[in-house]
N, C-alpha and C positions, 0 to 999 in steps of 0.2 A: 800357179807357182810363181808366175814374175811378178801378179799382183801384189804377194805374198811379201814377195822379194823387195818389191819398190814401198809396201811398208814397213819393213823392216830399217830400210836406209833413210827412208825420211825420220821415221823416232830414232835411229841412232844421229844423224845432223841434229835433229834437234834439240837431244839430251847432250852434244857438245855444243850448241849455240847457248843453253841455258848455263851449263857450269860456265861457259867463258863471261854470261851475264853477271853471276855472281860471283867468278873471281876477281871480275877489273875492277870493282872499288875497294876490294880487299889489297889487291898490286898498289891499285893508285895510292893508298892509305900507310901501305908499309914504304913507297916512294919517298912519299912527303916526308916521313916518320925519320926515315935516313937522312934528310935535308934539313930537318930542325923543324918543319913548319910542322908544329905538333897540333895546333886547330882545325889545320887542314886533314892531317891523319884521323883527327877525330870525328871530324864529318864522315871520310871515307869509313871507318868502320863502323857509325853508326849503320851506315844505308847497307854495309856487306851485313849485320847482325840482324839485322830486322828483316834480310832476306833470307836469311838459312843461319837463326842462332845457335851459336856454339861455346864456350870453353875457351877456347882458343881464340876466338873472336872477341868474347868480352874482355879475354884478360890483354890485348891488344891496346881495343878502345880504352881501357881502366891506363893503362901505361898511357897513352899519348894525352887522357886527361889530364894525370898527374903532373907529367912534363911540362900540358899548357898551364898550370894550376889551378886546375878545377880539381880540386881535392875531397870535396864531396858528391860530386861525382864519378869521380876516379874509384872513391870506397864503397858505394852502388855498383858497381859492373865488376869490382872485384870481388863483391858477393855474389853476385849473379855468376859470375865465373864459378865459385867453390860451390853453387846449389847443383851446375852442373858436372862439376867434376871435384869432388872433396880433397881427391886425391895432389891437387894442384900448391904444392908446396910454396911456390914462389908470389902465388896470388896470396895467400895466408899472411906473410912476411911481409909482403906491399902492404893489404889492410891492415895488418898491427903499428904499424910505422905509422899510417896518416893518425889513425885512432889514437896513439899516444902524441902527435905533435899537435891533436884539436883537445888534449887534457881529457879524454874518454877513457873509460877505465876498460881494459882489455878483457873479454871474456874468458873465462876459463873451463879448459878444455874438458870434456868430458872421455870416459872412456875410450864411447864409441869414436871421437874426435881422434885420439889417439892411432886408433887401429884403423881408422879408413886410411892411412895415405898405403897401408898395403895389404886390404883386404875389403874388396866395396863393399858397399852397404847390401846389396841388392845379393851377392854372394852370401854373408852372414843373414839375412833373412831366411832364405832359400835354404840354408843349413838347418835353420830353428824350425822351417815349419816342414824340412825330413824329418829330424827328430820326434817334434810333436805329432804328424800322423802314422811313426814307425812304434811310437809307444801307445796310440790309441789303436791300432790295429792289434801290436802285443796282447795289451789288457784285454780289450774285449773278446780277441780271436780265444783266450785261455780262460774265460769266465764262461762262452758261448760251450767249453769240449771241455766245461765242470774242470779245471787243471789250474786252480789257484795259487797263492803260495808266492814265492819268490819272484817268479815271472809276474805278475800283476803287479806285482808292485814298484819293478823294475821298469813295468810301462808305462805306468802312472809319471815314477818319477821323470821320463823320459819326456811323457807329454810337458811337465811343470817345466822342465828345462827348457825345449825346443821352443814352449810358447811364449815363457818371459823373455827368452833370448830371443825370437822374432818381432817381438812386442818394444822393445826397449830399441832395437834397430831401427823401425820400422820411426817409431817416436823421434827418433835421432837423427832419422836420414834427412839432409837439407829440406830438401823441397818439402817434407810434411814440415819440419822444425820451423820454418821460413816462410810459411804461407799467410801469414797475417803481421809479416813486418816489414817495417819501409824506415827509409833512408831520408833522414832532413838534409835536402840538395842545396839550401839556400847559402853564398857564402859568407852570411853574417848568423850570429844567433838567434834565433827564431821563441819568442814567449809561449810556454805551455801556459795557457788560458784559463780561468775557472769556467766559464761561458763561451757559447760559439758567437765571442760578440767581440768587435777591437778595443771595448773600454772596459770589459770586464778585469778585474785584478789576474795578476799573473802569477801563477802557481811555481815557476821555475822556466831559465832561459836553459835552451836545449843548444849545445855549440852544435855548428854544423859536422856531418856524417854520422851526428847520432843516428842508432839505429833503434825504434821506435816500434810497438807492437800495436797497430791497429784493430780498435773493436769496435767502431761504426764511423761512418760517415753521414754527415746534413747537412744539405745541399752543396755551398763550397768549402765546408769545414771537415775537420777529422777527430773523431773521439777518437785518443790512443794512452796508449803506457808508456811511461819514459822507462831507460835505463834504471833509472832510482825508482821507480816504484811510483810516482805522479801520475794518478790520473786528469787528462784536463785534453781541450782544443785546442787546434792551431789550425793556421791557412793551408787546407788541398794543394793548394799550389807549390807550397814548402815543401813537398811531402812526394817522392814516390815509391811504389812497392817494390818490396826486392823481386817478385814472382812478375815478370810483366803481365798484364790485361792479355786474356788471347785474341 
């Protein structure tokens, strides 16, 4: 029983030695943050984000980027902020603000964009696939007890509902939406490429915070989609993903 006991109190010390690990650069970050030194805030929430990312944290770091003006990086981490939490109104209104002061054309909203800030994503899923397995268990339970008619067809429809409507969510939810697009960080215009070569002709300059849809990478290059619909290269290094590396 004491052994018991004396582990009990070392994982509880331990589990408050580790959160005060990861709160002090998050404090020391919101410190700075109040003082003006916004470079310094951005450090600090880098190193709290990378140790327990959050929401809240990015939309932090995105703030104190903006402040230092790193504005394309500010618009990176305020996506990263809405993949994790949609529902973040004010990260929305930061990214459309840099987006129209780099001349980027503002996406437009869709439906489910609409309904997330008061009903997640992960909720209206969860609804579509009750519906579609409460209408496949319907149909088939009344075709199995020969009781056709109304009822089958009433499941049917239920199924078509529940699974376009889990299906269209599921497509829409950030992190699926967002898993192959990345942020041009650089704070000058960056040349979409025809070639992964520096002398090849340029297809279109991409302003910075563009947001860019990657479909391969070689070696230090990135085949991607612009905004406009440009297929071509540009430098790896210009370039990171809204979804971080695990």
């Amino acid at each position: 029983m004491r052994r018991f006991s004396s582990l009990l109190l070392v994982s509880f010390t331990a589990a408050i030695l580790v959160g005060r690990v990861q709160a002090g650069p998050a404090e020391d970050a919101a410190a700075a943050y109040a003082k003006g030194d916004y470079q310094a805030a951005a450090r600090g929430y880098e190193t709290a984000v990378a140790t327990l990312p959050s929401s809240g944290l990015y939309y932090n770091l995105a703030m104190a980027e903006m402040k230092a003006g790193d504005r394309p990086a500010a618009a990176l981490n305020f996506r990263r902020a809405l993949v994790l939490d949609p529902r973040m109104v004010d990260a929305k209104i930061a990214l459309s603000e840099i987006e129209r002061s780099q001349g980027l054309p503002v996406a437009k909203e869709g439906i489910f964009d609409k309904i997330s800030p008061y009903v997640p994503f992960a909720t209206i899923i969860t609804v579509g696939s009750v519906l579609f397995w409460l209408g496949a268990f319907l149909a088939v339970g009344l075709l199995v007890f020969r009781r056709g008619g109304i009822g089958v067809v009433m499941g049917v429809v239920l199924v078509v509902i529940g699974g376009a409507l889990a299906a269209a969510a599921l497509i829409s939810e950030p992190a699926w939406a967002q898993r192959n697009d990345g942020v041009v960080i650089s704070t000058k215009p960056v040349a979409l490429l025809d070639a992964p070569a520096d002398q090849s002709p340029t297809l279109t300059n991409l302003p910075p915070a563009s947001c860019v849809r990657i479909i391969s990478k070689r070696g230090e290059w990135t085949y991607c989609e612009s905004p406009g619909g440009e297929k071509g290269w540009l430098p790896s290094a210009n370039l990171q993903p809204v979804i971080p590396a695990a």
